[in-house]
C-alpha positions as CSV (number, residue, x, y, z in Angstrom):
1,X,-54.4,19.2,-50.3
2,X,-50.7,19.5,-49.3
3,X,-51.7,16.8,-46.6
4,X,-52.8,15.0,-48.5
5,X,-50.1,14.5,-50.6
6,X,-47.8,14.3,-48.3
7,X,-49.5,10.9,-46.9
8,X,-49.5,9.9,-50.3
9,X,-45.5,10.3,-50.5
10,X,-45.1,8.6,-47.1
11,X,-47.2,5.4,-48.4
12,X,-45.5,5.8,-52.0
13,X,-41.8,5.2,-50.2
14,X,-43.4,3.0,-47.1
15,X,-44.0,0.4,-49.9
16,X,-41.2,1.0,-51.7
17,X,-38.8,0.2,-48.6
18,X,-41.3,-2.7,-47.5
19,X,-40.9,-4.4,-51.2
20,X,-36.9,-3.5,-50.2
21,X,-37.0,-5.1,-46.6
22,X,-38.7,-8.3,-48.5
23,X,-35.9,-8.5,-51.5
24,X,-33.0,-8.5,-48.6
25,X,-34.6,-11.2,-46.9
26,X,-35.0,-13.1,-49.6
27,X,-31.4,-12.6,-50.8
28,X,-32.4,-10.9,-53.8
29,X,-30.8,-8.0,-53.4
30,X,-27.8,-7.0,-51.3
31,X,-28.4,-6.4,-47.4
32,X,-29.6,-2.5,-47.7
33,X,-31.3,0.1,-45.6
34,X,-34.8,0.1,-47.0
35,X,-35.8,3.4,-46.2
36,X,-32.6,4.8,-47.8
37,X,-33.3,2.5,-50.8
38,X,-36.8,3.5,-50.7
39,X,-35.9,7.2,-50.7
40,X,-32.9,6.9,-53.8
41,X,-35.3,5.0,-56.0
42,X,-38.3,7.6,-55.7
43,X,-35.7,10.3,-56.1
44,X,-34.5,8.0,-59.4
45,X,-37.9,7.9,-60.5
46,X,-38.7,11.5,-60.2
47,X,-35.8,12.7,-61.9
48,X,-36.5,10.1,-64.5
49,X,-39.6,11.2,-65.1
50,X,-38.9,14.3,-65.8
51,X,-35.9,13.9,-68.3
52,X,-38.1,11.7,-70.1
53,X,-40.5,14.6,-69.9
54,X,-37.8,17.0,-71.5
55,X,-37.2,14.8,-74.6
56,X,-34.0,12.6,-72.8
57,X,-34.3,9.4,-74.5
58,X,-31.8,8.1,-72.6
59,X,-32.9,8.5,-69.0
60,X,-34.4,5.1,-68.9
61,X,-31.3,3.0,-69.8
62,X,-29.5,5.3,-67.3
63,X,-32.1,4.9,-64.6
64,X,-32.1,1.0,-65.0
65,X,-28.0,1.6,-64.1
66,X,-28.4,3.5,-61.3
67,X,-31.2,1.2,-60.0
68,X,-28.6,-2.0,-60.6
69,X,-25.8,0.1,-58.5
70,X,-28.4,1.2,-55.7
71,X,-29.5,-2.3,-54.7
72,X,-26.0,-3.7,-56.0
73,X,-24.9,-7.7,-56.1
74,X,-25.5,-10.2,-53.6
75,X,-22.8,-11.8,-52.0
């Protein structure tokens, strides 16, 4: 079981920072580090998740924010 979701994680973030890789070269986002972007925007998801879980109605406004900052302006 823990295997198993472990590979699950490892995909989840492989496409995450694969989708990243493809937005940089496209210039739609600002020249990152995938996997670091891959990893912040999970960790934003979780923690999103559960505040919305906890009654924050807020956490999706604030998580939209943190995703602009995270992947930032092109130049």
């Amino acid at each position: 079981m823990r295997e198993s979701l472990l590979q699950h994680q490892r995909a989840w973030r492989a496409l995450i920072a694969a989708e990243a890789h493809h937005a940089v070269d496209a210039g739609e986002i600002a020249d990152l580090d995938p996997d670091l972007v891959a990893f912040q925007l999970d960790a934003v998801l979780t923690a999103t998740n559960i505040a919305l879980r906890c009654g924050d109605s807020d956490a999706v406004a604030r998580m939209r924010r943190i995703i602009d900052a995270t992947l930032g302006r092109v130049p």
